[in-house]
C-alpha positions as CSV (number, residue, x, y, z in Angstrom):
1,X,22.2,23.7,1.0
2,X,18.3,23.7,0.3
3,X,17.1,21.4,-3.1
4,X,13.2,22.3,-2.5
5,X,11.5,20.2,-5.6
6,X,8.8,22.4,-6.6
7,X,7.6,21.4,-9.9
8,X,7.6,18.4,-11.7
9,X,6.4,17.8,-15.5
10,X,3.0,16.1,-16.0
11,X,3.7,14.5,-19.8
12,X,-0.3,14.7,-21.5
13,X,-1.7,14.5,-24.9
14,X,-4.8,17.3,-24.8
15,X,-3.6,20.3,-22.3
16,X,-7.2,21.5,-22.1
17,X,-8.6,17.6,-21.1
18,X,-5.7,17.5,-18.5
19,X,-6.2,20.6,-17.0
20,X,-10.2,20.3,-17.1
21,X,-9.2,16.9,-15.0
22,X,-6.8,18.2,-12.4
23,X,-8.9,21.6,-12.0
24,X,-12.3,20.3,-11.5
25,X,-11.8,16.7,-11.0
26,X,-8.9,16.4,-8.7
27,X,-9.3,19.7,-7.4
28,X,-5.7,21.1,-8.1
29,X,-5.4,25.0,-8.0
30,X,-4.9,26.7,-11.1
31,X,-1.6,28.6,-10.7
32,X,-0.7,29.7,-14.2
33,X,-1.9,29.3,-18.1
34,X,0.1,31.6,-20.2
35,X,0.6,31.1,-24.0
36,X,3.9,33.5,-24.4
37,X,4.4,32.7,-27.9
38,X,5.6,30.4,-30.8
39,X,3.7,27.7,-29.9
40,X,3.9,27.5,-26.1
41,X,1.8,26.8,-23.4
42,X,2.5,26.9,-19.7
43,X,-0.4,25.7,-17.2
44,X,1.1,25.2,-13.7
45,X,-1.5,23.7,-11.2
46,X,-0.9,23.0,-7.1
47,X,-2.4,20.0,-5.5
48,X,-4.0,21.6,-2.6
49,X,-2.1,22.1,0.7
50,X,1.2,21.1,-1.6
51,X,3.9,23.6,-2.1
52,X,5.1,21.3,-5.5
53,X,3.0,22.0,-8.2
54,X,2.6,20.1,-11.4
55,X,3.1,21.4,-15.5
56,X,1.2,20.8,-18.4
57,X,1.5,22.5,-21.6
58,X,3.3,22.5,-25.0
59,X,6.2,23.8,-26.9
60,X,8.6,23.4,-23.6
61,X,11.0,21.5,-25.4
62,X,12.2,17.7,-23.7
63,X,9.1,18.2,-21.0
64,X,6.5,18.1,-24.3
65,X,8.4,15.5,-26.0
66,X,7.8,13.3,-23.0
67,X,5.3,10.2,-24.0
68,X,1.8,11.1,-22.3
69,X,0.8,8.7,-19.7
70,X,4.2,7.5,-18.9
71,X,4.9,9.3,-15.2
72,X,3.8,6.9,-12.6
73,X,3.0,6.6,-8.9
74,X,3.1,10.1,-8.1
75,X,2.3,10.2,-4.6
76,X,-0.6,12.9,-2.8
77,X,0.4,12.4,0.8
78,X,-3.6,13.2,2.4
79,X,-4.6,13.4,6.2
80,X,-7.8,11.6,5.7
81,X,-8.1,8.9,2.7
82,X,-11.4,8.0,3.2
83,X,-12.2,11.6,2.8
84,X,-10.3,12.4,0.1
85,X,-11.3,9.2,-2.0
86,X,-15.3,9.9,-1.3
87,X,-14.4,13.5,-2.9
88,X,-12.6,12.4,-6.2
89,X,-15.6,9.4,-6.4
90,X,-18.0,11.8,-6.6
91,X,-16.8,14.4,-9.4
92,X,-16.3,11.0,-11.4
93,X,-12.6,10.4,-10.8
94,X,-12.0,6.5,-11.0
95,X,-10.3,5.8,-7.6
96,X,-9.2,2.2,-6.2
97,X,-10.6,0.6,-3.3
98,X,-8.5,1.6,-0.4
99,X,-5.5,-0.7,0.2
100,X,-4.2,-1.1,3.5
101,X,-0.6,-1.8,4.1
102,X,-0.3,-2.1,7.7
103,X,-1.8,1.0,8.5
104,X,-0.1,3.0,5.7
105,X,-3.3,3.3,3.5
106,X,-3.8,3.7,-0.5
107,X,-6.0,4.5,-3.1
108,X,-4.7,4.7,-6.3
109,X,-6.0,7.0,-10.2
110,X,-4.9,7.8,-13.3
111,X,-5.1,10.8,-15.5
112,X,-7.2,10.8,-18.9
113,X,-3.7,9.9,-20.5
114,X,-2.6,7.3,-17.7
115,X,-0.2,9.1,-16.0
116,X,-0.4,7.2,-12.1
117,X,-1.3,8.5,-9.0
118,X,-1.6,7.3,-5.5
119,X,-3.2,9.2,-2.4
120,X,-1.2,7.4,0.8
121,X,-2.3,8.1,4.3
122,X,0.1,7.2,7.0
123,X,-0.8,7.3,10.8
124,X,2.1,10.2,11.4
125,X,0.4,12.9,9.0
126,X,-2.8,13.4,10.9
């Protein structure tokens, strides 16, 4: 039996800043932003390379009463961190220096809200 986890709730205060951030800061792929009605909001972006995606939005019940900033240490699992880091530096993202843990590497960001991520390199994913 396949569990595939494909979508996991991204709790944010301004839907607009968050996707502005993930879009053009991050450089997540903007899947879906619908507004279907009484209040709702649906914007469903994909890290690149990922096959889970994230959601923002509003209206969607327990996922918008979820405290923004309060997800942490999302991981981005990236080939080449050095890479990846000098790309989110220079659209303005603030990244960590790159911590090495034995030749599993990380860098770690936050969102505009403080929801916690960490890009992690590890020898096997090249």
């Amino acid at each position: 039996m396949d569990m595939k986890l494909e979508l996991v709730p991204i709790p944010v205060s301004d839907v607009d800043r968050a996707k502005v951030f993930y879009v053009d800061k991050v450089g997540f792929h903007l899947d879906h932003d619908v507004q279907p009605g009484n209040g709702m909001r649906v914007v469903q972006l994909t890290p690149p390379g990922s096959a889970c995606s994230i959601v923002i939005g509003t209206g969607m019940g327990e996922i918008s009463a979820m405290q923004p900033g309060t997800l942490k240490g999302l991981h981005l699992v990236v080939a080449d961190i050095h890479k990846v880091r000098e790309v989110l530096a220079g659209k303005g993202v603030e990244v960590s220096k790159i911590d090495d843990l034995g030749g599993i590497k990380y860098v770690y960001f936050s969102d505009p809200d403080g929801n916690s991520w960490a890009l992690q390199e590890m020898p096997d994913h090249r």
